[in-house]
One Martini backbone bead per residue (centre of mass of N, CA, C, O) as a GRO file, in nm:
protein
  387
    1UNK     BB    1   0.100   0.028   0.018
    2UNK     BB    2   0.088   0.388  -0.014
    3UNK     BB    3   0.204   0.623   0.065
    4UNK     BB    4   0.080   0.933   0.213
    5UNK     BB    5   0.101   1.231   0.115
    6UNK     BB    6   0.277   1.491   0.283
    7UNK     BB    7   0.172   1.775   0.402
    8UNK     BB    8   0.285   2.097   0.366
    9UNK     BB    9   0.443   2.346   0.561
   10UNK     BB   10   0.432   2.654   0.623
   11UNK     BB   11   0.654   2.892   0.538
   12UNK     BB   12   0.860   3.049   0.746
   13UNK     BB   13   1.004   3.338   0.856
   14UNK     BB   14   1.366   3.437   0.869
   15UNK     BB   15   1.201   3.647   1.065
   16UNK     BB   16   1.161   3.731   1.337
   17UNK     BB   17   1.005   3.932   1.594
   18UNK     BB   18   1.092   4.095   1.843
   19UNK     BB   19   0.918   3.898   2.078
   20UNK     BB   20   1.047   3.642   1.960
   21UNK     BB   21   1.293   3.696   2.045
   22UNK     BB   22   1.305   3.746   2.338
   23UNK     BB   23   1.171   3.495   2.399
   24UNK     BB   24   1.434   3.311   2.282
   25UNK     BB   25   1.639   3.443   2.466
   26UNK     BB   26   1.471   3.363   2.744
   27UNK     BB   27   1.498   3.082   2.698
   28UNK     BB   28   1.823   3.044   2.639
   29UNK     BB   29   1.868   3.125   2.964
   30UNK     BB   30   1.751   2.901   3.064
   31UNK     BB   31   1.768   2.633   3.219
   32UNK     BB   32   1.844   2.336   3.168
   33UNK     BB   33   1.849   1.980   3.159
   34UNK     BB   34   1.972   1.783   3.293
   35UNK     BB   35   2.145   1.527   3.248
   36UNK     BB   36   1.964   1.233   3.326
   37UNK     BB   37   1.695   1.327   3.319
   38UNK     BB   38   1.335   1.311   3.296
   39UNK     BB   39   1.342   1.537   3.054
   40UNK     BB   40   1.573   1.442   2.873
   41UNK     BB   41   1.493   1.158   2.831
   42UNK     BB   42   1.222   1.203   2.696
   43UNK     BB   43   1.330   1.381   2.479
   44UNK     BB   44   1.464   1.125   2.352
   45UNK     BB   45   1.262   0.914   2.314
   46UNK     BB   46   1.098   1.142   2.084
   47UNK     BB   47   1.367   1.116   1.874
   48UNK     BB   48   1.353   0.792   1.818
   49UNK     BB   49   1.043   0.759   1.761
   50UNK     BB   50   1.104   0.972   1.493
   51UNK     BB   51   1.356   0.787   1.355
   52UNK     BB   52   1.235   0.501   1.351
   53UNK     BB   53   0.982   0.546   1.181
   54UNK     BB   54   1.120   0.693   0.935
   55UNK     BB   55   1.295   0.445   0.885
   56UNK     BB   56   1.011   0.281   0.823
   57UNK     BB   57   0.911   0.422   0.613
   58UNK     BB   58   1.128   0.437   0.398
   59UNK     BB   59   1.149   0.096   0.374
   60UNK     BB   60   0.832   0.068   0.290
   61UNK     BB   61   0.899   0.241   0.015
   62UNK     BB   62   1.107   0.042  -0.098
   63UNK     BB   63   0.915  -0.207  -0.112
   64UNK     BB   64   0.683  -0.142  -0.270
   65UNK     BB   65   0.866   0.003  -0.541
   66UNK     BB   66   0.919  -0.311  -0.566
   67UNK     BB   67   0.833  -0.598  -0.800
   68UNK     BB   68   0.981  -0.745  -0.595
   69UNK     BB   69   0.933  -0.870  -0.312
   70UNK     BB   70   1.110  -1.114  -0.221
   71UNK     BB   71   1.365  -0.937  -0.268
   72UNK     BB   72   1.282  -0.703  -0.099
   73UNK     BB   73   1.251  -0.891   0.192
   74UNK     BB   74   1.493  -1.016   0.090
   75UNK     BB   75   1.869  -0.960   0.127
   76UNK     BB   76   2.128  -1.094   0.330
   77UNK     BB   77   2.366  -0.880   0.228
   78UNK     BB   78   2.246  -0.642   0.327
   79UNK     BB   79   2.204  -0.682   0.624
   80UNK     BB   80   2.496  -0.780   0.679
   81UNK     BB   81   2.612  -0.480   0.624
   82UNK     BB   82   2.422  -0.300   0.814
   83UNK     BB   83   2.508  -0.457   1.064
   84UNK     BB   84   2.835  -0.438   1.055
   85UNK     BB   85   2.831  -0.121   1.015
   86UNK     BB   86   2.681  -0.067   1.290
   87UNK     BB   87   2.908  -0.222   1.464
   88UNK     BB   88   3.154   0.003   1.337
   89UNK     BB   89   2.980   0.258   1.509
   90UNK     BB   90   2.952   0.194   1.735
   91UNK     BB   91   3.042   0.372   2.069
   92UNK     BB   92   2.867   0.303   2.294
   93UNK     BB   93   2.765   0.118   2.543
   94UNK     BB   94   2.649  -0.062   2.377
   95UNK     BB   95   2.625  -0.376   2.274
   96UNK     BB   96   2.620  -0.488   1.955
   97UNK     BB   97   2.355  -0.687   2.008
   98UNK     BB   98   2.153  -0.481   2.081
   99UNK     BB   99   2.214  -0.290   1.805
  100UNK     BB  100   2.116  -0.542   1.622
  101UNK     BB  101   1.843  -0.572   1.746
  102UNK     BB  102   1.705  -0.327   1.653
  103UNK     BB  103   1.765  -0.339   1.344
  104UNK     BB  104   1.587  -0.604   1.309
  105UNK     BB  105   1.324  -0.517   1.424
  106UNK     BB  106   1.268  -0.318   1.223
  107UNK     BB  107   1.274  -0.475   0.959
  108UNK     BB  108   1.077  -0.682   1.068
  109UNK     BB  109   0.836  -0.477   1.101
  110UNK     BB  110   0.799  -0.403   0.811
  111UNK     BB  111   0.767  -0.636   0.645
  112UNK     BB  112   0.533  -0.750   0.764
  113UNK     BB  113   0.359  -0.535   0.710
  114UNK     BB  114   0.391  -0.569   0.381
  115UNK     BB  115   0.467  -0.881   0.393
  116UNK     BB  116   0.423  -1.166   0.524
  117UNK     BB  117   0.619  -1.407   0.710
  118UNK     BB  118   0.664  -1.759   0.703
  119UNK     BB  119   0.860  -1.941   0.958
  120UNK     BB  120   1.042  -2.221   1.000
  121UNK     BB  121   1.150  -2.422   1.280
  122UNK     BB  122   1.352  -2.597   1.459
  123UNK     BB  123   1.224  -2.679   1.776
  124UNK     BB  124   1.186  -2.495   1.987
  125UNK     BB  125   1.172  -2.252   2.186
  126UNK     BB  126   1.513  -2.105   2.239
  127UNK     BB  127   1.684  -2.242   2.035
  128UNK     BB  128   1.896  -2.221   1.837
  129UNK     BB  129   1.747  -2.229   1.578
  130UNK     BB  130   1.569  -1.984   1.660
  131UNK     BB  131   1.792  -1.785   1.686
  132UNK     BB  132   1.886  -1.785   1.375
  133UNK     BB  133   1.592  -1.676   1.286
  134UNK     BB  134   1.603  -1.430   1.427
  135UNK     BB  135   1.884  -1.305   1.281
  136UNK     BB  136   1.750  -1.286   1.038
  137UNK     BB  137   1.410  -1.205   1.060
  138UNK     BB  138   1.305  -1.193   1.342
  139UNK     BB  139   1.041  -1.147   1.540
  140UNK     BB  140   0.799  -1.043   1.350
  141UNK     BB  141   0.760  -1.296   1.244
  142UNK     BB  142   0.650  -1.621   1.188
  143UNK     BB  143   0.757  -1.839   1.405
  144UNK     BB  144   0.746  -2.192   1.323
  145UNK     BB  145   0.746  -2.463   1.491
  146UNK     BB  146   0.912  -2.787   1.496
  147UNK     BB  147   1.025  -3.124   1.551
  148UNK     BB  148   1.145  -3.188   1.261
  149UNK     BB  149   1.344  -3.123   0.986
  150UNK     BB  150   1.127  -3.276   0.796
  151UNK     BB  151   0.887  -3.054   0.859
  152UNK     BB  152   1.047  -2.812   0.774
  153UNK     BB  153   1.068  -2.923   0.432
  154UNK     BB  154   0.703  -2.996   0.464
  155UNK     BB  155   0.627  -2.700   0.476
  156UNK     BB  156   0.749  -2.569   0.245
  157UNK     BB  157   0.690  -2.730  -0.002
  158UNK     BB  158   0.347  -2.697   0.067
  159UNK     BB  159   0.335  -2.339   0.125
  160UNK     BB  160   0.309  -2.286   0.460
  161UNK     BB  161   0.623  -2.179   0.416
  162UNK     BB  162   0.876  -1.958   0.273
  163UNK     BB  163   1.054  -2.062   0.520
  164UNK     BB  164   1.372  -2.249   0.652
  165UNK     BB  165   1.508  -2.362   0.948
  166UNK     BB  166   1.848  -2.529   0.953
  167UNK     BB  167   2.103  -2.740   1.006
  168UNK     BB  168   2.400  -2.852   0.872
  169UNK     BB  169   2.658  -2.774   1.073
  170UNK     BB  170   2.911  -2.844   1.297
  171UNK     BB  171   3.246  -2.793   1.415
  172UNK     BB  172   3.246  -3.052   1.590
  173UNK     BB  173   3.021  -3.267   1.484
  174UNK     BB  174   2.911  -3.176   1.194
  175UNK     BB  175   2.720  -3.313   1.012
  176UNK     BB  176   2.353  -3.321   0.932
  177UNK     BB  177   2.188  -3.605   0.860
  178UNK     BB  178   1.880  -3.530   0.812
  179UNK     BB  179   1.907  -3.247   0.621
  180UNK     BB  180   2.060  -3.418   0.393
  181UNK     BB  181   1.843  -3.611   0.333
  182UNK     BB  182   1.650  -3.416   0.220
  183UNK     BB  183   1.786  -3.318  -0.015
  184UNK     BB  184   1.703  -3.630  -0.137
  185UNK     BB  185   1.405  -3.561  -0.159
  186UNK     BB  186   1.370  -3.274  -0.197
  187UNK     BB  187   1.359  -2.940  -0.426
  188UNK     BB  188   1.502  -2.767  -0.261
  189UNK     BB  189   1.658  -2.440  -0.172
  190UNK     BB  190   1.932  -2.253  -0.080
  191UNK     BB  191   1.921  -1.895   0.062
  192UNK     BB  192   2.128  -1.912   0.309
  193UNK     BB  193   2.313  -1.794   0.632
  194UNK     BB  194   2.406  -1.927   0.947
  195UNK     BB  195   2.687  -1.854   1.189
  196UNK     BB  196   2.695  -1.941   1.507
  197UNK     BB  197   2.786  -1.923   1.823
  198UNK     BB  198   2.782  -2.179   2.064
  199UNK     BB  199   2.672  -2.144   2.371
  200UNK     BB  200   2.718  -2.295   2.669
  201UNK     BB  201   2.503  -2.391   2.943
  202UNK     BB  202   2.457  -2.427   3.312
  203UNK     BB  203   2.148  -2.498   3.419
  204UNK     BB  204   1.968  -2.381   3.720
  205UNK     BB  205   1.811  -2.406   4.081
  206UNK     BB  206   2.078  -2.480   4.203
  207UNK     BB  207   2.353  -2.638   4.293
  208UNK     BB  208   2.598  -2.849   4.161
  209UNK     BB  209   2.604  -3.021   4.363
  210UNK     BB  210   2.278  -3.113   4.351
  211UNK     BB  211   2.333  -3.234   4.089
  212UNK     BB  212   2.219  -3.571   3.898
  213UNK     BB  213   2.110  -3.436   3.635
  214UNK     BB  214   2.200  -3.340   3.257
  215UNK     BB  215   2.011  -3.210   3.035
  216UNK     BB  216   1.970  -3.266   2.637
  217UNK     BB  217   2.087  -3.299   2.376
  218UNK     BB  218   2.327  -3.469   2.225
  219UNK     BB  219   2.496  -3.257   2.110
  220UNK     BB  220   2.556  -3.094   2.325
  221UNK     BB  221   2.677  -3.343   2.541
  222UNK     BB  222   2.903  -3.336   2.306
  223UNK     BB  223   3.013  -3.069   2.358
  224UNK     BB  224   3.064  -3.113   2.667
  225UNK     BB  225   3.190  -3.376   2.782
  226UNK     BB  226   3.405  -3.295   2.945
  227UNK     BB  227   3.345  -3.075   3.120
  228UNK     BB  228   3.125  -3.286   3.278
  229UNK     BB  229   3.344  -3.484   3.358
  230UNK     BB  230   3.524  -3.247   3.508
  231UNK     BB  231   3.243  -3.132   3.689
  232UNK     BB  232   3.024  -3.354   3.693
  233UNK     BB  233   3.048  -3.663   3.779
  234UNK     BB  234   2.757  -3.759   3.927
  235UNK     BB  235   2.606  -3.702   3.671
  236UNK     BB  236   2.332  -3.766   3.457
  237UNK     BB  237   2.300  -3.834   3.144
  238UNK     BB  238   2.048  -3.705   2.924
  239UNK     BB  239   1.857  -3.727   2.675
  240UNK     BB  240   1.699  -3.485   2.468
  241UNK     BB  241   1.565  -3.309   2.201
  242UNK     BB  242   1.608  -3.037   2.366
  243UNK     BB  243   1.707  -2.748   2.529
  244UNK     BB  244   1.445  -2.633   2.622
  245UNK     BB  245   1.344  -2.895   2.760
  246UNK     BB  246   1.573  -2.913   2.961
  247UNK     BB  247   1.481  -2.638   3.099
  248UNK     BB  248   1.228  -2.714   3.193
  249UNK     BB  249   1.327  -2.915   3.382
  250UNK     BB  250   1.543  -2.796   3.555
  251UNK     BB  251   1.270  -2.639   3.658
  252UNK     BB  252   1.110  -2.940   3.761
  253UNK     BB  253   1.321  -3.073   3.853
  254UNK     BB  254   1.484  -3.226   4.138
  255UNK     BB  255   1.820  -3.234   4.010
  256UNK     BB  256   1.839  -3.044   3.795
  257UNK     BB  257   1.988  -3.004   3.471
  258UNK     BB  258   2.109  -2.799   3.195
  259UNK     BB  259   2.214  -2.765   2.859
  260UNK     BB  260   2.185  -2.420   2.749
  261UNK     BB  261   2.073  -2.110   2.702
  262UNK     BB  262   2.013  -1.782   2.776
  263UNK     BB  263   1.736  -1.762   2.699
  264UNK     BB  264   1.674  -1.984   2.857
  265UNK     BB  265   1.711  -1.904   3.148
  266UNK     BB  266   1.501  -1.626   3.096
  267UNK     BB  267   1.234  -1.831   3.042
  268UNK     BB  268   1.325  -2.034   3.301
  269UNK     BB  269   1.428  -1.904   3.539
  270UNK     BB  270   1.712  -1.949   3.542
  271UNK     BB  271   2.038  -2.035   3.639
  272UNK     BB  272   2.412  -1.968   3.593
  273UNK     BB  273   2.660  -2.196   3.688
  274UNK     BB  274   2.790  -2.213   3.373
  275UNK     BB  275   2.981  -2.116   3.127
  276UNK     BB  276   3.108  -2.164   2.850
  277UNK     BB  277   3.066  -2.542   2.807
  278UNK     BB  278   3.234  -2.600   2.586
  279UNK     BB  279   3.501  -2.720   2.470
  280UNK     BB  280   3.506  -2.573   2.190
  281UNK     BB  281   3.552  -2.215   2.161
  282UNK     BB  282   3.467  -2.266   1.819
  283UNK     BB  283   3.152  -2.318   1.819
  284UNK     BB  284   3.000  -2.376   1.543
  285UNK     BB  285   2.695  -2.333   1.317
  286UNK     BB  286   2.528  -2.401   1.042
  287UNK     BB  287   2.274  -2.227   0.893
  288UNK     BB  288   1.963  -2.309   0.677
  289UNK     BB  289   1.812  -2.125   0.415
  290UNK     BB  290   1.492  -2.226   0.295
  291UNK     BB  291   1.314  -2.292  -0.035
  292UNK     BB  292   1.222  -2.188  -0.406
  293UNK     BB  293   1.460  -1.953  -0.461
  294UNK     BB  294   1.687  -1.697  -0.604
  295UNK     BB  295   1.952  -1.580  -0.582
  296UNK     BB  296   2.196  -1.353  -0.619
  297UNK     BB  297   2.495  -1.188  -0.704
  298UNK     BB  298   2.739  -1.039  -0.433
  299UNK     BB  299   3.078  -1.181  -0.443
  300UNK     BB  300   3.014  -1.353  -0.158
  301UNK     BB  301   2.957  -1.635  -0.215
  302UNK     BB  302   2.781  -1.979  -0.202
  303UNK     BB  303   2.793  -2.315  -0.328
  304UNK     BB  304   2.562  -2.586  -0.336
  305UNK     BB  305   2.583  -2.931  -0.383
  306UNK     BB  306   2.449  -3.249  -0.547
  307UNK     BB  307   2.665  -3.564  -0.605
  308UNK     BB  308   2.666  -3.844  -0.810
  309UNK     BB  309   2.859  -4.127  -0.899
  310UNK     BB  310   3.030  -4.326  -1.004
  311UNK     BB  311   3.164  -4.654  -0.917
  312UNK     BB  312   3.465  -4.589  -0.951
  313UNK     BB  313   3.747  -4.556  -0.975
  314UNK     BB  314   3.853  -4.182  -1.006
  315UNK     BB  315   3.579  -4.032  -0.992
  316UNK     BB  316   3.614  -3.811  -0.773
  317UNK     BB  317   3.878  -3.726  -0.839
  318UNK     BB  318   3.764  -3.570  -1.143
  319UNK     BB  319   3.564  -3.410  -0.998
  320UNK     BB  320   3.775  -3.233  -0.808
  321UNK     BB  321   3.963  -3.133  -1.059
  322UNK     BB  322   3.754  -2.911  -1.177
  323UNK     BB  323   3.810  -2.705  -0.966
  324UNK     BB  324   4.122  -2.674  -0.995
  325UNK     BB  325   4.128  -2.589  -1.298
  326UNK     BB  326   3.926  -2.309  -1.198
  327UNK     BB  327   3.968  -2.200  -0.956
  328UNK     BB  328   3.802  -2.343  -0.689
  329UNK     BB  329   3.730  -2.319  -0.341
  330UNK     BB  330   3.670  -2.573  -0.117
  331UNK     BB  331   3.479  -2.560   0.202
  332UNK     BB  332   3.312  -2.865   0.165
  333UNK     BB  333   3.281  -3.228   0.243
  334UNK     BB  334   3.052  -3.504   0.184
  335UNK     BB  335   2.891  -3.778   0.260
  336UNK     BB  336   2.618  -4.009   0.137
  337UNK     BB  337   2.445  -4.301   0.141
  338UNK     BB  338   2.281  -4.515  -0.038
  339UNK     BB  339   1.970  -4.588  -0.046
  340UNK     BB  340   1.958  -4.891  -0.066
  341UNK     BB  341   2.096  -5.142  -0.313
  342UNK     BB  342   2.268  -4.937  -0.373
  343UNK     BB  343   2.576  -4.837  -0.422
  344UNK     BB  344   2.724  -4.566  -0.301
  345UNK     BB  345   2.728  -4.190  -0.324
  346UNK     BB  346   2.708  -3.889  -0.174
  347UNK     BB  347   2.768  -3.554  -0.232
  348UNK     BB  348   2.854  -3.250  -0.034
  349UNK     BB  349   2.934  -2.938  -0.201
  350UNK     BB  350   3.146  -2.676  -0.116
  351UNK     BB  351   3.163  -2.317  -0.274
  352UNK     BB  352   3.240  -2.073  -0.382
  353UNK     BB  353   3.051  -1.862  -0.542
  354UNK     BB  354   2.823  -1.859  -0.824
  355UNK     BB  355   2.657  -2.014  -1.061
  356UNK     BB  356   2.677  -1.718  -1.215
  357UNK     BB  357   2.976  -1.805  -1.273
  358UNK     BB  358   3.182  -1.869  -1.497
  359UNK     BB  359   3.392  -2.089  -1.326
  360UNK     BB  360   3.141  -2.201  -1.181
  361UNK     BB  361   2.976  -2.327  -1.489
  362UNK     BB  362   3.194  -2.455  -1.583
  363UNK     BB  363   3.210  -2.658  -1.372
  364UNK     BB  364   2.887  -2.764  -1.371
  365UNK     BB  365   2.936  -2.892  -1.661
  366UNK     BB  366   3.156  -3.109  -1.596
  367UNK     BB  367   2.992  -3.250  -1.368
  368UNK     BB  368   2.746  -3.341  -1.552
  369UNK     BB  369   2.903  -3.500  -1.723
  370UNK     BB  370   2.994  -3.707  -1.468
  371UNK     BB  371   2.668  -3.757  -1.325
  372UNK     BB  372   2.433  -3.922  -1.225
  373UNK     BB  373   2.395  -3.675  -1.029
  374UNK     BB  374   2.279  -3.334  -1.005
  375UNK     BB  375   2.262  -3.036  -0.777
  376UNK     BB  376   2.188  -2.687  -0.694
  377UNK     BB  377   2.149  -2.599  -0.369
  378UNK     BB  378   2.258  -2.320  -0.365
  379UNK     BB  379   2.327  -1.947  -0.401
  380UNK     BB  380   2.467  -1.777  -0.132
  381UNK     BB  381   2.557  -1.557   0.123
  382UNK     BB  382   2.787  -1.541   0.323
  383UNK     BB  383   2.874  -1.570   0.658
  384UNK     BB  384   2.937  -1.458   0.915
  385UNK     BB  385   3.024  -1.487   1.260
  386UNK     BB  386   2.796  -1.479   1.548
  387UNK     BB  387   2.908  -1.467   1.877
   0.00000   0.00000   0.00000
């Protein structure tokens, strides 16, 4: 809907009247509010109020005027250059993630208003995947949880969902082989990613020692496992669904704790016994955004193949000549079994990158001339790590 012309308000004289310079002189004289005072507050806040309004009509004013609207209301990598840029520009005191979280709410909230987005994703609410969600998309979007990756993936099919965030992999446990399942099965195809740092927390309602079980996911207690084993020896672990499910027991069960996110301690008010209880201190999990649209190049893509090639000595060897002939840089690489009485793999393979560049569009139909199966399960955006 196009916004309505602001009518022009009347231009006053550049000369004041000597009564009006008077008023003006005096009231110039009168102090201040002083700094942090609640009449100073009052007076900033309807200054912010006024510009991020304006913010968000200016906004819906450039989505409205452009004829693709999907393109219009996704842009992944403008988003993360505008998000990159505010936080390079931040001179604080707020930390980076407050003021990259006003500036996501501001886009998720106009973009919905003018035309409504639903994402799914691998849920509950407060779970990882949840997070990669709203940093993409934002709160204001339609958030729609479900149970297991392929709900995630037949939703989008069946046009119920216009997005889904999933799991890709991460980078202690490697793939996600769920995910990677689903893409032989479904026509979808990858339009986006969040690479995020995940930060495992210990928490309770009690103290650690009184702790004799602690829930989470597999992946989870598997990303913690040390830790756990040399501070938490006492406790058992138990697998469960989800880190959210995790927290919800250890909010009702007595002795119980969680391995989950801040997220989850503030959502079931736990506290934080132990923070940053990965291993690895570079726990990254990179999760995808799914569709059935493509994205065009930025410059700065990733292009993701699913390749079956034959069975036979020197297949692979053949298949990934054609990347270094090209001078294309492999960034992943994974195989997976053929199911069913087929013997042989399927590979997915990530590279630098965009489909419609010519050295990668040459090597893809090199591929495909050696391939019993090939996809290009889409080109887009690198992400940054967030986190």
């Amino acid at each position: 809907m196009a916004s309505k012309p602001v009518p022009k308000k009347p231009v006053k004289n550049s000369v004041a009247p000597a009564s009006a310079k008077s008023a003006t002189s005096s009231a110039s004289s009168a102090p201040s509010a002083p700094a942090g005072s609640a009449s100073e507050i009052a007076r900033m806040d309807g200054e912010i109020l006024k510009l991020i309004n304006r913010r968000a009509a200016a906004t819906a004013k450039v989505i409205e005027s452009d004829p693709n609207w999907w393109s219009a209301t996704y842009d992944p990598r403008a988003d993360d250059d505008l998000l990159k840029r505010i936080e390079s520009e931040n001179p604080g005191p707020l930390p980076s993630d407050a003021v990259r979280g006003v500036f996501r709410q501001i886009l998720s909230a106009v973009r919905n208003r003018v035309r409504p987005r639903r994402v799914t994703y691998l849920g509950p609410a407060f779970s990882f995947t949840h997070m990669a969600a709203v940093e993409r998309f934002g709160e204001s979007s339609d958030l729609i949880p479900v149970n297991t990756i392929a709900a995630v993936f037949e939703e989008v099919n069946r046009g119920h969902a216009d997005f889904g965030v999933v799991p890709i992999e991460n980078s202690t446990d490697g793939r996600i082989i769920d995910t990677l399942d689903m893409f032989t099965r479904l026509p979808l195809r990858i339009c986006g990613e969040i690479q995020l740092c995940i930060h495992h927390n210990l928490l309770g309602k009690v103290s650690r020692g009184e702790i004799n079980e602690v829930y989470s996911k597999p992946q989870a207690l598997s990303q913690c496992r040390d830790w756990l084993s040399r501070n938490m020896p006492q406790a058992r672990l138990i697998e469960v669904t989800s880190t959210s499910t995790a927290a919800q027991l250890a909010r009702d069960k007595p002795g119980a704790g969680a391995i989950a996110s801040r997220q989850a301690a503030v959502e079931y008010g736990l506290q934080i016994l132990a923070d940053s209880v990965e291993d690895n201190k570079n726990n990254v999990t990179r999760f995808a955004m799914i569709g059935d649209k493509p994205v065009g190049p930025t410059g700065r893509d990733r292009t993701s193949i699913l390749l079956q090639i034959g069975d036979k000595p020197g297949a692979l060897s053949d298949a990934l000549a054609s990347f270094k002939l090209n001078k294309i840089n492999l960034t992943w690489i994974e195989s997976f079994p053929l199911r069913g009485a087929e013997s042989g793999y399927i590979f997915f393979i990530d590279c630098e990158g965009h489909a419609k560049d010519a050295k990668v569009k040459r090597t893809l139909d090199e591929l495909a001339r050696l391939a019993v199966r090939m996809e290009v399960l889409g080109s887009y955006p690198r992400s940054e790590m967030i986190g």
